[in-house]
N, C-alpha and C positions, 0 to 999 in steps of 0.2 A: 633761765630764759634770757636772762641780758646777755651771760657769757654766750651764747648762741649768737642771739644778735650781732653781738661785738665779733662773733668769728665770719659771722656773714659778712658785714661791712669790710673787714679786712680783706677778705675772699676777694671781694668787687673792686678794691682799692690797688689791690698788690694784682690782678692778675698781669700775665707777659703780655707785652704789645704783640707779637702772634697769635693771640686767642682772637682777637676780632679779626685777623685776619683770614684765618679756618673759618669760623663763622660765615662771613662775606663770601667764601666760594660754594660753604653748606647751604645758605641762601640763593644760591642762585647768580650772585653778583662773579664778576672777573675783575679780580683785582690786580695790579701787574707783584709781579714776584718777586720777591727780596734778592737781594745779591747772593752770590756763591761766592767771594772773594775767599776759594781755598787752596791751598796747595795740591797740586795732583799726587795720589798715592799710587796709583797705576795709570798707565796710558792706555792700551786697549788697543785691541789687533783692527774693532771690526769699522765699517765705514763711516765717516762722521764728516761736517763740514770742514773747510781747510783753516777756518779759523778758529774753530775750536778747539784742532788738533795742534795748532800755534800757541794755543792758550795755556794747554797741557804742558807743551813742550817750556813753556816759559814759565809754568810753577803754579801758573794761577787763574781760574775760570770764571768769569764773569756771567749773568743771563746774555749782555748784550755779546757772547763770543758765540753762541749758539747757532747761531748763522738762518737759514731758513725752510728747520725740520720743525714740528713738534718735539718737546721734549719730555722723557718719563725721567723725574729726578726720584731715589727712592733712597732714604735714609737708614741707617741699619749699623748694625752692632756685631762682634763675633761673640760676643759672649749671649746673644741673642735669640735662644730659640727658635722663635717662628720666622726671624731673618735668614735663619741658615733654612730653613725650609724651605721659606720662597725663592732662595736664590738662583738656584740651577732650574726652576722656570723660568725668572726674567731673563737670564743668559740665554734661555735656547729662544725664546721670543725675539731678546735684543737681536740674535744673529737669523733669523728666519726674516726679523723688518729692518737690518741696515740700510743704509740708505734712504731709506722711509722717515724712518723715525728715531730720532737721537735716545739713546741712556744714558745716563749721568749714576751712578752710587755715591753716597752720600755717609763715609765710615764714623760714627762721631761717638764719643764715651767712649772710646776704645784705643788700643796699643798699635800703634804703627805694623808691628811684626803679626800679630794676632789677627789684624785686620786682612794685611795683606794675602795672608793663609786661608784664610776664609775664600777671598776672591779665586786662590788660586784653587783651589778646593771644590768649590763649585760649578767652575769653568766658566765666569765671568770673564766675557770679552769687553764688554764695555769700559769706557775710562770710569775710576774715582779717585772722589776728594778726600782729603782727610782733616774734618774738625775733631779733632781730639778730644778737646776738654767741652767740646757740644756747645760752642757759643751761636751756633745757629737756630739753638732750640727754640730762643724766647723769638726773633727774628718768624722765623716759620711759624709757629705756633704749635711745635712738636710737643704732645703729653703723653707718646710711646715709643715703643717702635715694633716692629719697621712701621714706616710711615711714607706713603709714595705720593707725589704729586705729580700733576701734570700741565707743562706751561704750552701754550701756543706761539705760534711764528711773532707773532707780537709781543711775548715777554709777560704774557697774563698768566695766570693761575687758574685753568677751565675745569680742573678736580681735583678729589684729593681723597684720598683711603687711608684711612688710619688702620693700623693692624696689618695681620699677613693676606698676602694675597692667596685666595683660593684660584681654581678656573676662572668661578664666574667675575671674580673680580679684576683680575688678570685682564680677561675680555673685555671687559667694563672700560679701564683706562687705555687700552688699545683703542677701542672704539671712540672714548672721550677727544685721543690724540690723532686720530684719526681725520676726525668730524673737524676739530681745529684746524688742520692745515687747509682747507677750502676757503 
């Protein structure tokens, strides 16, 4: 019983500063969204603001480059089952709402080349990042993946999906990003 205890207390002690940030959008709250300061791994054919596309082009993405879409950032892996599954849905979505509504990919845990195969693979047009070794994870508050969030014109965090996107879910954060930009 105390080793229990003792593994509680540690549990509460040790968790990542992105669990209460999950938390806070699961409640209901908007909290603004942690940096992307990552390297661009792809750039991305389809429409996006001119400053994001600057951003790309200079190595590195910020929220504040985002310019003034909603954005669907969604985190993911090649070596990741249900990511390669959801992906050639978020592609055909991303290029049906350019203009609309920004994508961002999000490769992390993963090999540069591997990664890149994946996007090309699924026919990802969207730009991505590449966090390799996942230092975004404690940041975001990532405990899987894939994992999508969704920021508003103002740099909040209005949702967030843990797991793969199904339809309904898919709809879900189009709709979340949708409703933000108003």
């Amino acid at each position: 019983m105390v080793l229990l205890f003792g593994l509680l207390v540690w549990k509460v002690a040790h968790r990542p500063p992105g669990a209460s940030f999950v938390e806070q959008v699961h409640n209901g709250a908007t909290p603004t969204a942690p940096q992307l300061d990552l390297p661009a791994l792809t750039v991305g054919e389809i429409d996006m603001p001119p400053q994001l596309r600057a951003a790309l082009s200079a190595g590195n993405v910020t929220v504040a480059d985002l310019g003034d879409r909603p954005l669907i950032v969604n985190f993911f892996a090649s070596w990741c089952r249900p990511c390669r599954d959801e992906m050639p849905a978020l592609a055909k979505v991303a290029r049906q709402l350019s203009g609309e509504i920004s994508f961002v990919g999000v490769a992390t845990q993963d090999f540069k080349q591997d990664a890149r195969t994946l996007v090309s693979l699924s026919g990802t047009t969207y730009p991505t990042l590449y966090d390799g070794p996942g230092h975004m994870w404690g940041t975001w508050g990532i405990t899987g993946l894939p994992e999508t969030f969704v920021i508003d014109t103002e740099g909040r965090v209005v949702d967030h999906v843990a797991g793969r996107l199904d339809d309904e879910g898919l709809t879900r954060i189009v709709a979340s990003a949708r409703s933000s930009a108003r």
